[in-house]
C-alpha positions in Angstrom: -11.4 -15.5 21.1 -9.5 -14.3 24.3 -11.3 -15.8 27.9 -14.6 -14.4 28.3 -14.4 -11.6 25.7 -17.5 -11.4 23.0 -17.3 -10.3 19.5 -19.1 -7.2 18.7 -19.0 -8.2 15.2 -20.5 -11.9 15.7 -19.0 -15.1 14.8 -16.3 -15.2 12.7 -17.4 -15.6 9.0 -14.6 -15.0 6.7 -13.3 -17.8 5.0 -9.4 -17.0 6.7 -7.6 -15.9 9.4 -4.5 -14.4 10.2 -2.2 -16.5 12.6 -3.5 -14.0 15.3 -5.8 -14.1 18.4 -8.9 -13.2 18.2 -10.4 -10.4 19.9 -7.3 -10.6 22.5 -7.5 -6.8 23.3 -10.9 -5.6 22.5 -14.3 -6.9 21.6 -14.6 -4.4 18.6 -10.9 -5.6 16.9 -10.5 -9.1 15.7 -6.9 -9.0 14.9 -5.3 -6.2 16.9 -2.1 -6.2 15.3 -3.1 -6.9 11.8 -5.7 -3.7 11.8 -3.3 -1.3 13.4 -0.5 -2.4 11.0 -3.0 -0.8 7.7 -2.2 3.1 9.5 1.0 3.7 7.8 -0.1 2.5 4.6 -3.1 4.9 4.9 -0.6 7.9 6.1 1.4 7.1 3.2 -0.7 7.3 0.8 -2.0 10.4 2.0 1.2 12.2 1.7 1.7 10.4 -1.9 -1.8 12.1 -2.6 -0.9 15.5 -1.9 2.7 15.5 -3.3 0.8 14.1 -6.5 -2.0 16.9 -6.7 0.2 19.7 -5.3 2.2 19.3 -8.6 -0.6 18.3 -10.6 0.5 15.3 -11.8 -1.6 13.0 -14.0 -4.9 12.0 -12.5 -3.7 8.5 -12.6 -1.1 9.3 -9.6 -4.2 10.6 -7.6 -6.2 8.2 -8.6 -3.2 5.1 -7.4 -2.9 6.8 -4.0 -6.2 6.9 -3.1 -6.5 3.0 -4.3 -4.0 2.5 -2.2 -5.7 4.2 0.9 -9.0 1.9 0.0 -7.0 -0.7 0.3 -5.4 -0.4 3.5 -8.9 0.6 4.5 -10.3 -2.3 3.7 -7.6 -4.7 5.1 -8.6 -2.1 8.4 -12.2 -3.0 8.1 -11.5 -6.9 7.3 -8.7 -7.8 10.1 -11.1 -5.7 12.7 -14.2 -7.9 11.8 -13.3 -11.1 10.0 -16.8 -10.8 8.6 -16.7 -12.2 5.2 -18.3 -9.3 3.8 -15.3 -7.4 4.9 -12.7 -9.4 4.1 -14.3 -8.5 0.3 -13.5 -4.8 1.0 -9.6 -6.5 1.5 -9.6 -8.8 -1.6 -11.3 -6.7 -4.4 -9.4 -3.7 -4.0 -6.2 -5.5 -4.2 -7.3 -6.7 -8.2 -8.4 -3.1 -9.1 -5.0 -1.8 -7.7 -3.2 -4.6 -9.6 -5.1 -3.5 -12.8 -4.3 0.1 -12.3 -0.5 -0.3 -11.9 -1.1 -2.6 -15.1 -3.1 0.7 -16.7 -0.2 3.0 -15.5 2.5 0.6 -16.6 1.1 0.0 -20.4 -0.2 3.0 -21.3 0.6 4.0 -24.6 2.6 6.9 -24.2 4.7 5.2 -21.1 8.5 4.9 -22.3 10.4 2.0 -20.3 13.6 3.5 -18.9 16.4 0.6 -19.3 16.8 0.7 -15.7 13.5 0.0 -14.7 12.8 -3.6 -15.2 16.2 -3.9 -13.4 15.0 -1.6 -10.1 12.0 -3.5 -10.3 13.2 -6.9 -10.0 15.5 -6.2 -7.7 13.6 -4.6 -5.5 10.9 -7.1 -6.2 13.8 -9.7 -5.0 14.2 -7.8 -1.8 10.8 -7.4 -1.1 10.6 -11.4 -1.6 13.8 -11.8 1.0 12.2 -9.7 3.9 9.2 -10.7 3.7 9.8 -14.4 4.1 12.2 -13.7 7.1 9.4 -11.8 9.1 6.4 -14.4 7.6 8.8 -17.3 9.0 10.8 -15.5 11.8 8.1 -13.3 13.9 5.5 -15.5 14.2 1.9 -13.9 15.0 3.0 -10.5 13.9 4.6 -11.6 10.8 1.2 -10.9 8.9 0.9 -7.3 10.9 4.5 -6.4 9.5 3.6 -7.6 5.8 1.3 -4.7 6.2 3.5 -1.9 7.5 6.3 -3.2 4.1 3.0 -3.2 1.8 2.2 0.3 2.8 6.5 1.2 2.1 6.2 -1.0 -0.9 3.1 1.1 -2.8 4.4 4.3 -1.7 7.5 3.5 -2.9 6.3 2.2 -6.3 4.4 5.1 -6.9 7.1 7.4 -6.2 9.3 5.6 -8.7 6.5 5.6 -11.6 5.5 9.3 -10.8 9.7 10.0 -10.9 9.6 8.2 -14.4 6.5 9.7 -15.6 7.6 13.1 -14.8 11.5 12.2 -16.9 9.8 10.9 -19.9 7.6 14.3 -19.9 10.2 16.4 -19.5 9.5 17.7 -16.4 12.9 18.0 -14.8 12.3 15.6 -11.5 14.3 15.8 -8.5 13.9 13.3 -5.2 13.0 15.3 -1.8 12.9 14.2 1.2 9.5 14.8 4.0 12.1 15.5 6.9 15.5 13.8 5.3 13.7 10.8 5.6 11.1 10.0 3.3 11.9 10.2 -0.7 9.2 12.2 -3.0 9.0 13.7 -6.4 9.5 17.4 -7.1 8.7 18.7 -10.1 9.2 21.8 -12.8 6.6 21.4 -15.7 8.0 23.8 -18.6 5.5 26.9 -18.8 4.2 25.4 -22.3 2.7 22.7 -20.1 
């Protein structure tokens, strides 16, 4: 904890921490850094939601954004406390998103594309390569910058399985950019549909 600042949350009860100091800049946020980082994950998969139920896509896409938006909330409510109770609301969610990817992934009408266990290794590869270079070479804020790649790395993913879902149905997907910058799915459903 920083010189003479309290905890508004109590004594530290998780069972880790984050290679950050404690309640540096504020009383109410343990790990300044590691909360702040969970915003663009949240903003992410905000704009994943609405792309998703503006083209009515499966409830499973809606349904993987907003898991993904629980879990950034939860890493939030975790990092700001390192209560253990929170640091539940980090862990769980990231099983139930696991087993929803698994759900989207082996569903029995899902058809593999040849090219997608080759884009996912290799951006599973890449992934791997940053993240080891800002773990190892930023120190402190390594952890903090896991968090803003996590929150690219879901969005991402779930652009790519909405892209393939929407191919394998037929329904004529095309990549747009949010401002030339940012990739999502656009879609034409057939009127049969």
């Amino acid at each position: 904890m920083a010189d003479g600042m309290s905890s508004f949350w109590g004594p530290v009860t998780s069972t880790t921490e984050c290679c950050e100091k404690n309640y540096a800049y504020s009383s109410y946020i343990a790990e300044f850094y590691n909360t702040l980082s969970n915003i663009p994950s949240i903003l992410l998969a905000l704009i994943g939601l609405v792309n998703a139920l503006r083209q009515r896509f499966e409830k499973r896409f809606s349904v993987l954004h907003i898991s993904n938006m629980i879990l950034a909330i939860g890493s939030m409510l975790y990092h700001a406390t390192l209560q253990r109770v929170q640091q539940q609301s980090d862990e769980t969610p990231m099983v139930w998103e696991m087993l929803l990817y698994i759900y989207i992934l082996y569903s029995p009408d899902w058809h593999y594309r040849s090219t997608m266990p080759t884009f996912l290794f290799l951006y599973g590869a890449a992934f791997a390569v940053v993240h080891s270079f800002v773990h190892f070479g930023i120190g402190f804020k390594g952890h903090a910058m896991w968090h803003v790649f996590m929150g690219f790395n879901s969005y991402f993913a779930n652009t790519f399985l909405m892209f393939c879902r929407a191919e394998q149905r037929g329904w004529a997907p095309k990549i747009v950019h949010v401002m030339g910058l940012l990739p999502y799915v656009k879609i034409e459903k057939p009127k049969s549909q």
